[in-house]
GUDO-471973 format. One record per residue (C-alpha): residue in one letter; y negated, z, x. Coordinates in steps of 0.1 Angstrom, whole numbers, plus 2048, in hexadecimal, padded with zeros to 3 digits. Example, Ala and Ser with C-alpha at 12.3 -4.5 7.8 and 13.67 -1.06 7.14 Angstrom:
BEGIN
A82D84E87B S80B847889 
//
This chain:
BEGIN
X77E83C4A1 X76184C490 X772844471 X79385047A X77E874482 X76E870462 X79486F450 X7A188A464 X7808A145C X78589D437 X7AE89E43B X7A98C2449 X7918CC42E X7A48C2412 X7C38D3421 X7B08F4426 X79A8F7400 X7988E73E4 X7948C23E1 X7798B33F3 X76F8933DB X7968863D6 X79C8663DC X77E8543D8 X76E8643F4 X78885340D X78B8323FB X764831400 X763836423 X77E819427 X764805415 X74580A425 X74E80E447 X76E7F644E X7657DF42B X7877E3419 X7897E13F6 X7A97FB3EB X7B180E3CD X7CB8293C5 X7E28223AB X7FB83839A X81F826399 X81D81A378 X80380637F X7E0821373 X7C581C38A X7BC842398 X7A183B3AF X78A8233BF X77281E3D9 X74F8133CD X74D7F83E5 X76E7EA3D1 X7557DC3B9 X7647DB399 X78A7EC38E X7A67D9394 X7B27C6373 X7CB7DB360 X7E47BB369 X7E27BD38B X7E57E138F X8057DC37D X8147C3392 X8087D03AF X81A7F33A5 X8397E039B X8397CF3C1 X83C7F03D1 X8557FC3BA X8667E03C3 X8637E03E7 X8688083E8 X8898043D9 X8987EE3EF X890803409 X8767ED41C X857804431 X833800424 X8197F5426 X8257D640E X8197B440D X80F7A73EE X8047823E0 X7ED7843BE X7DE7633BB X7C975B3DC X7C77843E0 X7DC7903FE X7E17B93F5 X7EE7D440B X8017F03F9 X80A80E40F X81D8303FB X80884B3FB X81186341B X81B849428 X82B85244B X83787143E X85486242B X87786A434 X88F849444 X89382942E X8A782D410 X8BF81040C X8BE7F93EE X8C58093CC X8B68313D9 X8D38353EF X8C7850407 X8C884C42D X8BB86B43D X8A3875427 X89E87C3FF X8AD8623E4 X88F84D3DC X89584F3B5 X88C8723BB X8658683BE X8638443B8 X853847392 X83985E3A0 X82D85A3BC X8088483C1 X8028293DB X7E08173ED X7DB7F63E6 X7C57E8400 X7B57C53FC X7BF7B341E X7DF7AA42F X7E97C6446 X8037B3457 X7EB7AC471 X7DA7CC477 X7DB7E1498 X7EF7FF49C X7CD81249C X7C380747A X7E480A46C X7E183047C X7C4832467 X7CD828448 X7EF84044E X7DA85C44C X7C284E42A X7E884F41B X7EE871425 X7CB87F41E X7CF8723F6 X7F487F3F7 X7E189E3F5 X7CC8983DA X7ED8903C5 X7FC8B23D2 X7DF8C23C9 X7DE8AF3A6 X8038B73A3 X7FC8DF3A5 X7E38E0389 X7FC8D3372 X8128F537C X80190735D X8048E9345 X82A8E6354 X83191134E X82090C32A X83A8F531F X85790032C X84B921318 X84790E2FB X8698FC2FE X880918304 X8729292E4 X87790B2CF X89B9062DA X8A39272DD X89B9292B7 X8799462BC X86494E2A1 X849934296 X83395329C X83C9542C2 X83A9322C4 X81A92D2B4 X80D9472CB X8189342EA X8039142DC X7E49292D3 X7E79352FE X7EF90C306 X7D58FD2F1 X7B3906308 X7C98FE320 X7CA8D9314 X7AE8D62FE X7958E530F X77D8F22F5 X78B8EF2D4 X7A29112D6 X7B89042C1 X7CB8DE2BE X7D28D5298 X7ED8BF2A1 X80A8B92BA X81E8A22C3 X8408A32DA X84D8882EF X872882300 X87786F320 X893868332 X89A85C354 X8C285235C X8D1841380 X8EB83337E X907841394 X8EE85B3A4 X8EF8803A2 X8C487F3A0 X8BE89E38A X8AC88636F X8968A735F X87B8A637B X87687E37C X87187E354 X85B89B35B X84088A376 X843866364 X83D873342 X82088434F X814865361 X818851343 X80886C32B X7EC878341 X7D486F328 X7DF85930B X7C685B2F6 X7A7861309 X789847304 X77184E323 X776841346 X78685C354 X7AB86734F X7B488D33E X7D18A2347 X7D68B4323 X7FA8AC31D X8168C832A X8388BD331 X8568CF33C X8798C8344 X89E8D3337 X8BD8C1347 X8B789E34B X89A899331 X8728A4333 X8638AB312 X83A8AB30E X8258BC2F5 X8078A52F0 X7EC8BB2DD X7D98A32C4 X7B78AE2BE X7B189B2A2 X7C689A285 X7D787A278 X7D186C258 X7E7850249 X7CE84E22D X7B483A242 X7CC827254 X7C4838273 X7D684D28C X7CE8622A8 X7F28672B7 X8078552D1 X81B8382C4 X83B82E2D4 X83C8082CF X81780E2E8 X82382C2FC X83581531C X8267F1315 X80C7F3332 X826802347 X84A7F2344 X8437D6363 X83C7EF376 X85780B36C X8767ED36A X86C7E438B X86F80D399 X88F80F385 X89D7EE394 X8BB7E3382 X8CD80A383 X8B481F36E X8AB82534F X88D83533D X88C840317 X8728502FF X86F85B2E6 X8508652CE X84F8812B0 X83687C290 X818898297 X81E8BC289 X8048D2282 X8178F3286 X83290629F X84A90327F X8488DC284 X84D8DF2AC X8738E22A8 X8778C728F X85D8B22A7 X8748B82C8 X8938AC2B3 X88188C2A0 X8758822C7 X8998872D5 X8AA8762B6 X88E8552BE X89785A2E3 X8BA8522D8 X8B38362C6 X89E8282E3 X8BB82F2FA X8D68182E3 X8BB7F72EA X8C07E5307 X8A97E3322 X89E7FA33F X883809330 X87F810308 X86C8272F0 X87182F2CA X85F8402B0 X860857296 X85783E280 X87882D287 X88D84F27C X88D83F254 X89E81D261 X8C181625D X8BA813288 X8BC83828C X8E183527D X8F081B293 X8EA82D2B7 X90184A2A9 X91E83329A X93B8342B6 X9418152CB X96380E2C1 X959812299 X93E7FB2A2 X9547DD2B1 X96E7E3296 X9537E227C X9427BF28D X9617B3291 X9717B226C X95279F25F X94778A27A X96678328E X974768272 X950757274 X94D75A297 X97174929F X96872B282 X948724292 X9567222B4 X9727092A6 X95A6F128D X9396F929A X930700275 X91171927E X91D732266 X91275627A X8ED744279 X8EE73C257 X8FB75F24A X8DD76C261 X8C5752251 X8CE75C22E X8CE781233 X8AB77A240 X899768224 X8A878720B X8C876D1FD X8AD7521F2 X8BE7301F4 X8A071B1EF X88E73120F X8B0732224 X8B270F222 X89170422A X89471D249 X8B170A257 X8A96E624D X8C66E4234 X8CA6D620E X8D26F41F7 X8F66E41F1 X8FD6E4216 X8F4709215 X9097131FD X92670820C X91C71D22B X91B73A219 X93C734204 X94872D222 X93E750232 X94B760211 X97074F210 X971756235 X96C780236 X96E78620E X95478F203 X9397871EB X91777F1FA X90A7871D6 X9107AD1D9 X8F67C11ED X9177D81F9 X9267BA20E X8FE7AE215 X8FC7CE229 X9177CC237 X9127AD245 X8EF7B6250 X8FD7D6262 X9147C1274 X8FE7AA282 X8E57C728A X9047D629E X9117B82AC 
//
């Protein structure tokens, strides 16, 4: 009880001024007075706060899994808290506000008197609690309603300093698309760059970054989603201390959010370093987490520009992302990311070639393998992939796949007398490499 005045104190001072502590101050009252370890975690997984009685952070690995559990479970519709099983560890995740949520949503996001779940499912931070709540009272449940609710405004309160950052970029954006001077523009990054690098006036270097959030079926306006998970997953990408940085602005335009990340050092390829965001990096601590929130009907795509040091580079920056967001889009899987370093690959041509031209295409040169393979089990698609792989080197082919040279060249006369052409000639090489790259 003197606890559950304690929470209600602090609830109402929070409400009525600024931020009395944030989260930490709660999650160390749970600690030291009712000895329960919990920790706030964003829902890709980030830990965001933690009591000092938790003893040390969470592993970056279970904060993942946990995150991908309630993802899970809040997709399917299921109330929190959530019981969860790591090892021998018995964890309690509970949505933040808790008990303020509208009714169940049914499996897939499908609303039932209250908002579509894919709406705020990407964003929104939950309390995991060390202990198996299935057992508690009512009155501690009660309890730990009202924790959920207090940090829900702490993330509303976090949410409205990002207004300015949000404004800044959408300033930003409609000038580069609607084609504005690089004066105007550059005057708009000169007014966001003490924003976001507090300090140094000025950042040498920017980057842009693409997202994209799609349901299938649903009529979710995508723009907003992109917006709050591209922010979650950029909130400080480069940062070394302990503590995470908002300096990254994103805005939104139909159903894609597009970030300027302000570098403030400048990259050098001469060193072999490099201070920007790299794609292949970007979402590896965070797809568990997101495929589990999209589950089975979503999709999420980035992509990441090469840093500009001017507002004449911002336009060609916001295309180069989008063009690598396509290309990430044409992989499969639920969530994907591409860079710009990808843009000088023959894989930024193929996610542009029409469907139909690319099954026609397929199908001339690898049909006639495909149906003599199925007939003699002669292996031929393997070998032509074998031998386009070792550069047309018999001796390295046929050490690859176990195979006397003689034996080999059969296989590929084979392959030739079959489609027509002349695995001699780099014209029907690439062709044969395109195929298989489009098959």
């Amino acid at each position: 009880g003197d606890l559950a005045a304690v929470v209600d104190r602090h609830r109402r001072m929070m409400t009525s001024g600024p931020a009395g502590g944030g989260p930490d101050v709660v999650l160390d009252l749970l600690g030291s007075d009712l000895d329960l370890r919990a920790w706030v975690l964003s829902p890709t997984g980030r830990l965001i706060a933690g009591s000092k009685a938790s003893g040390p952070a969470l592993p970056a690995e279970a904060c993942a899994e946990l995150a991908a559990e309630h993802l899970a479970a809040v997709r399917t519709g299921r109330r929190g808290p959530h019981r969860v099983l790591l090892g021998a560890t018995t964890y309690s995740l509970f949505p933040i506000g808790w008990g303020h949520l509208p009714a169940a949503t049914g499996a897939g996001g499908s609303p039932r008197g209250g908002r579509d779940v894919r709406e705020s499912v990407l964003s929104d931070w939950l309390l995991a609690v060390e202990a198996d709540a299935g057992d508690w009272p009512a009155e501690r449940l009660d309890l730990l309603q009202g924790v959920t609710q207090l940090i829900s405004v702490e993330r509303d309160r976090r949410d409205a300093a990002r207004t300015v950052r949000r404004r800044l970029a959408q300033e930003v954006l409609e000038l580069v698309q609607t084609g504005a001077a690089p004066a105007e523009i550059a005057a708009r990054l000169r007014v966001a760059a003490p924003v976001l690098l507090p300090g140094l006036g000025a950042a040498p270097h920017w980057q842009v970054v693409v997202a994209r959030v799609e349901w299938d079926g649903s009529e979710v306006e995508g723009g907003p989603v992109a917006q709050s998970l591209l922010e979650e997953i950029l909130v400080d990408p480069l940062a070394t201390g302990p503590e995470p940085s908002d300096r990254i602005a994103v805005a939104h335009t139909g159903d894609e959010a597009v970030a300027l990340v302000p570098l403030p050092a400048v990259p050098t390829e001469h060193d072999g370093s490099d201070s920007g965001i790299h794609a292949d990096a970007l979402l590896a601590a965070v797809r568990g987490p997101l495929t589990a929130g999209l589950d089975g009907d979503g999709r999420v795509t980035l992509g990441v520009s090469a840093a500009v040091h001017s507002a004449e580079g911002l336009r060609g920056a916001l295309e180069e992302a989008r063009h690598a967001r396509r290309v990430a889009a044409a992989r499969p899987g639920r969530v994907c990311a591409a860079g710009h370093q990808e843009l000088a690959s023959h894989v930024l041509l193929l996610p542009f070639v029409p469907d139909d031209v690319r099954r026609a295409f397929t199908a001339r040169l690898l049909d006639p393998l495909r149906e003599y393979d199925r007939r003699h089990r002669a292996e031929l698609i393997p070998t032509l992939e074998a031998f386009l792989d070792c550069d047309g080197s018999w001796t390295r082919c046929a050490t690859r796949l176990h195979l006397h040279v003689n034996t080999l060249r059969y296989r590929v006369g084979r392959i030739e007398q079959l489609t027509g052409r002349d695995l001699a000639r780099l014209e029907d090489k690439l062709d044969f490499f395109l195929a298989l790259r489009m098959s």
